[in-house]
LOFITI-225288 format. One line per field, with one value per residue: residue number from 0; residue in three letters; chain; x, y, z of N, C-alpha, C in turn. Coordinates in pm, whole numbers. Layout:
# residues N
num <- c(NUM|...) .
residu <- c(Ala|...) .
chaine <- c(A|...) .
n.u <- c(X|...) .
n.v <- c(Y|...) .
n.w <- c(Z|...) .
ca.u <- c(X|...) .
ca.v <- c(Y|...) .
ca.w <- c(Z|...) .
c.u <- c(X|...) .
c.v <- c(Y|...) .
c.w <- c(Z|...) .
***
This chain:
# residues 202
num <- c(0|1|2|3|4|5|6|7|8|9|10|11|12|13|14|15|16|17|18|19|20|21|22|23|24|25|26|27|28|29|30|31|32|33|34|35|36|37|38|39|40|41|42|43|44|45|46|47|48|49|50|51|52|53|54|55|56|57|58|59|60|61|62|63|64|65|66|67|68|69|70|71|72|73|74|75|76|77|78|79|80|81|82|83|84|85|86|87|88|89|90|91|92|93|94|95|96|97|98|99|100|101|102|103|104|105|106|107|108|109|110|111|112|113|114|115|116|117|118|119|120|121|122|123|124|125|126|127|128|129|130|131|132|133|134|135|136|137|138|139|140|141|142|143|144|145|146|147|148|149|150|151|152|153|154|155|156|157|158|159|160|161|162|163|164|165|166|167|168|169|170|171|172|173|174|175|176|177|178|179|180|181|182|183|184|185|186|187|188|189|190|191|192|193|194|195|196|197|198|199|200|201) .
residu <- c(Unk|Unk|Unk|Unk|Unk|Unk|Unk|Unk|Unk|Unk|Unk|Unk|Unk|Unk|Unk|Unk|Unk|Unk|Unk|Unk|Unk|Unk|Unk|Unk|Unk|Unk|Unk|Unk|Unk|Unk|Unk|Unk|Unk|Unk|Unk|Unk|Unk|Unk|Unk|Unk|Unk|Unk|Unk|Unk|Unk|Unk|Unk|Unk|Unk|Unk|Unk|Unk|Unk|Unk|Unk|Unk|Unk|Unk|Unk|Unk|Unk|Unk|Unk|Unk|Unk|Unk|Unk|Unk|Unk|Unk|Unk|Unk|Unk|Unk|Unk|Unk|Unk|Unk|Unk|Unk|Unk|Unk|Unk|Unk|Unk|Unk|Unk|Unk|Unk|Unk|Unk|Unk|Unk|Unk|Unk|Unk|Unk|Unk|Unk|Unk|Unk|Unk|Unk|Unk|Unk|Unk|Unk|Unk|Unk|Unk|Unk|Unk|Unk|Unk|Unk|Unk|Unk|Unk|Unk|Unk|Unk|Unk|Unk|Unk|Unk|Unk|Unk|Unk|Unk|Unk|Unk|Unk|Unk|Unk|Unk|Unk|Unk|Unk|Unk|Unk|Unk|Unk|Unk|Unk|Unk|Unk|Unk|Unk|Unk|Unk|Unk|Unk|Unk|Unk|Unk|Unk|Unk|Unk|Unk|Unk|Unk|Unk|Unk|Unk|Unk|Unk|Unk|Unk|Unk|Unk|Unk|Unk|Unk|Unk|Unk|Unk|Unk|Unk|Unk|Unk|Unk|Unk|Unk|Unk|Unk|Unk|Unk|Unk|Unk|Unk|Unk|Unk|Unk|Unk|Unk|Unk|Unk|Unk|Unk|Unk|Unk|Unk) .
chaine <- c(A|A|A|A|A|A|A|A|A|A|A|A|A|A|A|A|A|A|A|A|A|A|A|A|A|A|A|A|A|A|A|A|A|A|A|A|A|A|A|A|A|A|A|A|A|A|A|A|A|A|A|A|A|A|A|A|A|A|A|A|A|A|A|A|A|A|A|A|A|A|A|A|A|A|A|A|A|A|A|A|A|A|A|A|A|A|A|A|A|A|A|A|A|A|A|A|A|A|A|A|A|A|A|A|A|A|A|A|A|A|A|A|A|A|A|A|A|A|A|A|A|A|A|A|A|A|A|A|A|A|A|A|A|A|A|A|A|A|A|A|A|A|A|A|A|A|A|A|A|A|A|A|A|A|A|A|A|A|A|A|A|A|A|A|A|A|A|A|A|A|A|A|A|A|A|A|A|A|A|A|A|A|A|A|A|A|A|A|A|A|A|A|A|A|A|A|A|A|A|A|A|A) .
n.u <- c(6163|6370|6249|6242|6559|6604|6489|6387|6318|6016|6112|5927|5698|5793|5800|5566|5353|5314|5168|4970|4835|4746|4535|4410|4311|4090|3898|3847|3752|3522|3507|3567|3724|3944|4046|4354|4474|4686|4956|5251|5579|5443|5495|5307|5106|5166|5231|5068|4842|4972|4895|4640|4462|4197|4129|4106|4321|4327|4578|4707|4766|4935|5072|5387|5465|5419|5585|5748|5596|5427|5650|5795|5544|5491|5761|5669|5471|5196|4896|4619|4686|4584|4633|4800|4646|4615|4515|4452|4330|4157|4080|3813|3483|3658|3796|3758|3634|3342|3400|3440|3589|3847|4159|4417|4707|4903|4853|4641|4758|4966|4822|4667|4399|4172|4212|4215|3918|3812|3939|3690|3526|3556|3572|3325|3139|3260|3272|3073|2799|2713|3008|3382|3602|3971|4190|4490|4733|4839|4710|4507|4324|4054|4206|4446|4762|4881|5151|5423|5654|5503|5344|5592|5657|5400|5495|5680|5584|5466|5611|5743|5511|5286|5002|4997|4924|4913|4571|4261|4079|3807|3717|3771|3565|3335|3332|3326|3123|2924|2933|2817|2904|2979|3157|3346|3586|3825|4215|4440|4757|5145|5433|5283|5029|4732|4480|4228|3858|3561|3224|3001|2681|2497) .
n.v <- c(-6251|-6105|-6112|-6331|-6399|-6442|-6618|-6992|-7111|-7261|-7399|-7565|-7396|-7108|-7218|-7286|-7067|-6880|-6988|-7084|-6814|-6733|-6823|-6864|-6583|-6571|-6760|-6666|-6429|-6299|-6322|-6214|-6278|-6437|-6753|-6931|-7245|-7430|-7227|-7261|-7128|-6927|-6766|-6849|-6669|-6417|-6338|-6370|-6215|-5966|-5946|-5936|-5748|-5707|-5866|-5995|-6154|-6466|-6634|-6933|-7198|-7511|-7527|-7514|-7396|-7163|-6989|-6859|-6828|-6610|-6417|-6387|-6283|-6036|-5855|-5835|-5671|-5648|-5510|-5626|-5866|-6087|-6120|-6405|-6701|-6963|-7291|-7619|-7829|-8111|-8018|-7967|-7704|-7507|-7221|-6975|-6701|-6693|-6702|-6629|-6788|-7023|-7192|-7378|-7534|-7807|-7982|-8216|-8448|-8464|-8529|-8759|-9019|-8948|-8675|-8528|-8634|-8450|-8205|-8138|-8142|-7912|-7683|-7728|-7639|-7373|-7221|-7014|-6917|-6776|-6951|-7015|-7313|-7391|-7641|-7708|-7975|-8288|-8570|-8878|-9014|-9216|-9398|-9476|-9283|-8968|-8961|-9113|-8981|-8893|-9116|-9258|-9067|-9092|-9371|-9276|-9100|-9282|-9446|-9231|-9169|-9392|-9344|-9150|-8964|-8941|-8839|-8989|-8866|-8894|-8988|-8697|-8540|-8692|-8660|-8364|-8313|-8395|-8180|-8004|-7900|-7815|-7942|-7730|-7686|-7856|-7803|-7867|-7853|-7736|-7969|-8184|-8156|-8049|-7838|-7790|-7681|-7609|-7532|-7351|-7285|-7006) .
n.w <- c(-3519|-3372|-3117|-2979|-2972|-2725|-2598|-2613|-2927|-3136|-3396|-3614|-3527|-3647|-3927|-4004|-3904|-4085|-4322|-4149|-4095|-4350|-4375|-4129|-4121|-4248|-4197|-3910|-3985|-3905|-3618|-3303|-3036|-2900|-2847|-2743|-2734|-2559|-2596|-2567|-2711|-2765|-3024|-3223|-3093|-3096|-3396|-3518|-3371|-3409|-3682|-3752|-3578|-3493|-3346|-3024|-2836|-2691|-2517|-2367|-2175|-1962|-1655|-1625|-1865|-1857|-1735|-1901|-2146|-2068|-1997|-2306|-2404|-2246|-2353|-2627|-2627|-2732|-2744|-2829|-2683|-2474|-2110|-2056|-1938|-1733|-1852|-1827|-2044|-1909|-1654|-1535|-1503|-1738|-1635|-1807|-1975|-2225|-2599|-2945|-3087|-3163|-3167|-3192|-3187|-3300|-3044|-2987|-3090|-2907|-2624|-2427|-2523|-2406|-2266|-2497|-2523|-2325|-2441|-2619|-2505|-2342|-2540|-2646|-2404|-2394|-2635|-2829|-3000|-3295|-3363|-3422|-3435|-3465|-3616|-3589|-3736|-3798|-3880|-3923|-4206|-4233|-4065|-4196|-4270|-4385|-4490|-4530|-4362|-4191|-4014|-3941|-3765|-3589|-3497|-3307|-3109|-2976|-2888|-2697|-2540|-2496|-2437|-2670|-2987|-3343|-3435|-3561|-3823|-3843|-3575|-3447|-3582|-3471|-3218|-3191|-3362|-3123|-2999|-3096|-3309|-3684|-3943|-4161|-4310|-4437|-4454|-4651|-4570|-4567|-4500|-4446|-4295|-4156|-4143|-3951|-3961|-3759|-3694|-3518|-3526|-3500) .
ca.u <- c(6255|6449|6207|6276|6673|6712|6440|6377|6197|6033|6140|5805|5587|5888|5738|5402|5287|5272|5081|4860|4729|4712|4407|4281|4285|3963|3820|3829|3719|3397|3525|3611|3774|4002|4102|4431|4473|4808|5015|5391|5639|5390|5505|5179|5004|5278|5269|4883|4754|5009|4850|4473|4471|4093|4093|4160|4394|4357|4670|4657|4904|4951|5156|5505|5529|5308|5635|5891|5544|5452|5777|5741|5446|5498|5818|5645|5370|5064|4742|4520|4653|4484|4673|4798|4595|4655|4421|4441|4190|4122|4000|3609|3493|3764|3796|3774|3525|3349|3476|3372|3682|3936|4262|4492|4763|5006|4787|4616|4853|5039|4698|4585|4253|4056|4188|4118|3770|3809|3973|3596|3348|3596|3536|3150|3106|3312|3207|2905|2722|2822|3163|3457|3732|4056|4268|4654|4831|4875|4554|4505|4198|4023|4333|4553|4844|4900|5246|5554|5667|5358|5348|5733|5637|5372|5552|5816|5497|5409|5738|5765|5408|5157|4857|4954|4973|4795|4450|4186|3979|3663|3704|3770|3496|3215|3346|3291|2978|2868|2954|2714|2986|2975|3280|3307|3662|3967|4231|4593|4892|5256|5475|5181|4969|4615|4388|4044|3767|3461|3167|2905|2552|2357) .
ca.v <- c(-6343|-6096|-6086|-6472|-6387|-6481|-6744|-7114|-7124|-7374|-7392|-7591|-7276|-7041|-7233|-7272|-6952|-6788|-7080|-7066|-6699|-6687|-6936|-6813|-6440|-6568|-6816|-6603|-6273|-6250|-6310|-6111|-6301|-6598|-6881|-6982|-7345|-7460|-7100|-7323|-7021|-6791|-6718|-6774|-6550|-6280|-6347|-6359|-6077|-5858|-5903|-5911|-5625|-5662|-6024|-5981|-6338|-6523|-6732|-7008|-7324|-7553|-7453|-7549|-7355|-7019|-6811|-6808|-6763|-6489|-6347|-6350|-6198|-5897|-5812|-5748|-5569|-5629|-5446|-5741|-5979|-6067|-6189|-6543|-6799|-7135|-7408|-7768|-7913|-8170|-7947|-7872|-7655|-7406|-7105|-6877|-6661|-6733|-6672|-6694|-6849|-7079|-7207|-7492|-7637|-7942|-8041|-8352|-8568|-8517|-8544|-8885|-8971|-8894|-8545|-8488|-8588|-8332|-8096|-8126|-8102|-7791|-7633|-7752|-7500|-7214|-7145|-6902|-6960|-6862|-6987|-7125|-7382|-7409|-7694|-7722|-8085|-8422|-8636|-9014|-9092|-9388|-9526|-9401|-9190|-8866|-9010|-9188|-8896|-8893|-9274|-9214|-8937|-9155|-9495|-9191|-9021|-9363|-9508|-9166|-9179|-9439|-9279|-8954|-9073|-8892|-8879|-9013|-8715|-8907|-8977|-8603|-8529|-8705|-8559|-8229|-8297|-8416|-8047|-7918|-7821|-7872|-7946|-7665|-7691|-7897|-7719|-7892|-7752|-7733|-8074|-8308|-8103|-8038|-7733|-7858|-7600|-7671|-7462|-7349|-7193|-6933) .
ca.w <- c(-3453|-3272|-2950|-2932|-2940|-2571|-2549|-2685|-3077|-3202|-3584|-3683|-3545|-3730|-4056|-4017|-3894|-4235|-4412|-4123|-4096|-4463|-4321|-4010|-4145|-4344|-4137|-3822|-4029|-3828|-3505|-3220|-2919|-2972|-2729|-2804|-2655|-2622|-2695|-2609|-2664|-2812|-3143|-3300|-3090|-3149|-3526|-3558|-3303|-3476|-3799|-3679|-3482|-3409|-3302|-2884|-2858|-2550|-2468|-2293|-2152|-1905|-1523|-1669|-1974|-1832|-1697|-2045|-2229|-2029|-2070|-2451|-2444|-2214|-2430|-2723|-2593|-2824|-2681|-2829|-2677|-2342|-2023|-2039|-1847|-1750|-1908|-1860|-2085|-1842|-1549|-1595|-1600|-1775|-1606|-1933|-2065|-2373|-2700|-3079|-3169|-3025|-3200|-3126|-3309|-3256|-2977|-2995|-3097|-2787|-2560|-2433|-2594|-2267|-2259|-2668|-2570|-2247|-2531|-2740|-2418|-2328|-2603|-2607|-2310|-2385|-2779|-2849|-3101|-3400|-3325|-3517|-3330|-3587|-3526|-3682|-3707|-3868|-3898|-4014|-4249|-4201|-4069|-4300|-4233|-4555|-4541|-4421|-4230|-4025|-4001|-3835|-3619|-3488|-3432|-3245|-3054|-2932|-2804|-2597|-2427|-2539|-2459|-2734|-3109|-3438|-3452|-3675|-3854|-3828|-3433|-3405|-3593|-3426|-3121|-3240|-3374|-3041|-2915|-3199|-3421|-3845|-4052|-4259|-4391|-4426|-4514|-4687|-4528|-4567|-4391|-4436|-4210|-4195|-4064|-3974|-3933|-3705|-3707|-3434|-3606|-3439) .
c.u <- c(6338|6407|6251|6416|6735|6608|6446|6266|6138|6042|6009|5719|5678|5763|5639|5279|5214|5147|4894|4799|4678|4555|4289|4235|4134|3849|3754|3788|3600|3384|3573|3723|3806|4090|4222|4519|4610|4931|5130|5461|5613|5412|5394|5104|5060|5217|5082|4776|4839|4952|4690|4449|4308|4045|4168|4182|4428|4458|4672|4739|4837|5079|5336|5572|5458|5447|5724|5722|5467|5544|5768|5674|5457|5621|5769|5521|5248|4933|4651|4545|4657|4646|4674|4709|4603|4478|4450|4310|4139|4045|3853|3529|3585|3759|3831|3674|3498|3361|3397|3446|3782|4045|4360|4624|4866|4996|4741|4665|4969|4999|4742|4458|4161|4096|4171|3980|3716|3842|3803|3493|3420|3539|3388|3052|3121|3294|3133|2878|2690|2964|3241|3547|3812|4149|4362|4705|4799|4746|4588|4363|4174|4121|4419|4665|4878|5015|5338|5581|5632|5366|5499|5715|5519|5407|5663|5673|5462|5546|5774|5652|5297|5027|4855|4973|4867|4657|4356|4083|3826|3640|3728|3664|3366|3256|3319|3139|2886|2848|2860|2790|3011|3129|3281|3456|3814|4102|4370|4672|5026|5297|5348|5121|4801|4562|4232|3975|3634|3350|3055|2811|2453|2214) .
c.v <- c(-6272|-6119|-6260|-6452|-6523|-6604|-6909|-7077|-7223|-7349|-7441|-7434|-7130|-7067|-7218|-7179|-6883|-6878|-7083|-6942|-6689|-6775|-6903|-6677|-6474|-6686|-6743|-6469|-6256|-6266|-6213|-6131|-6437|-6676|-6907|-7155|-7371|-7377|-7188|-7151|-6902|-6704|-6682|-6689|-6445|-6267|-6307|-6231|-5940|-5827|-5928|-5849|-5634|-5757|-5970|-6159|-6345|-6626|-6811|-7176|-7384|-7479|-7410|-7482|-7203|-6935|-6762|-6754|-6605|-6328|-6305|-6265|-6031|-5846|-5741|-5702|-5528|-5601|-5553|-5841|-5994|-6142|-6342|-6614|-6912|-7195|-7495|-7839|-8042|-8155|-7853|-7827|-7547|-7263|-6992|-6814|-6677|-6701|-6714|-6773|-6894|-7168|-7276|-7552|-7698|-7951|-8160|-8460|-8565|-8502|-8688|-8871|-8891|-8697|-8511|-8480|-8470|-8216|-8042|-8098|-7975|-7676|-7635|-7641|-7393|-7129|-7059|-6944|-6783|-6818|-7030|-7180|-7419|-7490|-7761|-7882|-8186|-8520|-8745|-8956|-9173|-9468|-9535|-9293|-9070|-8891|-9054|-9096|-8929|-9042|-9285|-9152|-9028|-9245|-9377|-9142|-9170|-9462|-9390|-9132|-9241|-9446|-9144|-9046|-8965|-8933|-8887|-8919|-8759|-8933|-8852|-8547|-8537|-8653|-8409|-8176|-8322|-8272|-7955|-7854|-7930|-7849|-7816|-7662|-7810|-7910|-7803|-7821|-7825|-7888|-8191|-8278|-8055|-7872|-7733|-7741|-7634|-7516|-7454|-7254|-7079|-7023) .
c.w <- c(-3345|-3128|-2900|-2917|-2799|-2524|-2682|-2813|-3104|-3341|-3645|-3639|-3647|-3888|-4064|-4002|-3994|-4294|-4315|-4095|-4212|-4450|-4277|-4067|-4181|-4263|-3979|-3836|-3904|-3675|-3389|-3109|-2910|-2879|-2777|-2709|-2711|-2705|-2681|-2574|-2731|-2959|-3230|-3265|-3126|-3298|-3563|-3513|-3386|-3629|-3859|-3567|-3445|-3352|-3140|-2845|-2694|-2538|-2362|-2259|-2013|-1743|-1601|-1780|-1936|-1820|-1861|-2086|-2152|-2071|-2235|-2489|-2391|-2312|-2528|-2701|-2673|-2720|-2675|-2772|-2522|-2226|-2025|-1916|-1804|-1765|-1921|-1890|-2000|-1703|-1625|-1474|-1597|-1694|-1700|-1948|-2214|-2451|-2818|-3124|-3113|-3178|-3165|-3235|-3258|-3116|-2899|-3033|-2981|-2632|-2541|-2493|-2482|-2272|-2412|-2633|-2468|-2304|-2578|-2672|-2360|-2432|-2678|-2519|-2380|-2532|-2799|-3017|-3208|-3337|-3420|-3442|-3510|-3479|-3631|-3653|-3790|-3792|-3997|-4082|-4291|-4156|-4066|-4259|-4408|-4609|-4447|-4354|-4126|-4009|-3898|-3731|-3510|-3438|-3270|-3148|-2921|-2801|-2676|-2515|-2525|-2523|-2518|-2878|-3215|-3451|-3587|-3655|-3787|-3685|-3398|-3427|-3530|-3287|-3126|-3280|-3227|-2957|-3055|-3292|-3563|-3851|-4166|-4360|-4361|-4540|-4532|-4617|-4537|-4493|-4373|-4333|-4246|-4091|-4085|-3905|-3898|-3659|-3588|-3532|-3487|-3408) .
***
């Protein structure tokens, strides 16, 4: 926490960090070079490259949030982790090199659908085969919301831009599958949160 001192936190990545390496550590074991879509103010890559030292973590934002996370990042001075880039999942194709492993979290629920499905043919390209894409946040199924919370957060998601709103697993899914990627896990988390794991095969 201290390197954040002098910048903005977010308190949800504060919490969630822990719950999620204890995650990725094992889903990303066999990877090498990790997309990180959507770093914000960088905490997780801080928190994650420091304690996967052989994972080389690509960070990655939009124009608007690139100089603080920048900042962040040169401060604490992790070797692995690569030069921020800007990425708007909506510009194709990405200017990235490809990666085994790509990483996203609290994302797509504040996407329009069109760029979610520009999120799924992004990451369609830039995967290798075998790949894994890990993706952090609050997910309906069939419909369904996991709880009032989330059911709140989206009526609240929706009143402040009605083309962003929680997405349904099984519309993320067949998107995914359309990019040749299996379901291989979905993982409970902390806050009525999910961590869905999507698989590319050799």
């Amino acid at each position: 926490m201290a390197i954040f001192s002098q910048f903005s936190v977010s308190e949800a990545a504060e919490r969630n960090k822990g719950p999620i390496l204890e995650i990725i550590s094992r889903e990303l074991a066999n990877t090498r070079r990790v997309l990180e879509i959507g770093s914000g103010t960088g905490q997780h890559a801080l928190h994650f490259a420091a304690r996967l030292p052989q994972l080389a973590w690509q960070p990655s934002d939009i124009g608007e949030y690139l100089p603080t996370l920048r900042e962040h990042l040169r401060i604490a001075g992790l070797v692995n982790i690569q030069p921020v880039i800007e990425l708007d999942v909506r510009r194709h194709p990405w200017q990235v090199e490809p990666v085994d492993g790509i990483f996203s979290a609290n994302t797509l629920h504040i996407m329009s659908w069109s760029s979610v499905q520009d999120f799924f043919r992004g990451v369609g390209r830039v995967l290798l085969a075998p790949g894994v894409l890990c993706v952090y946040g609050p997910f309906r199924y069939r419909g369904q919301y996991t709880s009032a919370s989330n059911a709140a957060f989206d009526e609240y998601l929706h009143k402040r831009d009605p083309e962003s709103g929680i997405r349904d697993f099984e519309a993320l899914d067949e998107l995914a599958g359309q990019q040749g990627l299996e379901l291989k896990a979905d993982h409970a988390m902390p806050a009525n949160n999910q961590l869905l794991v999507w698989t590319r095969q050799a």
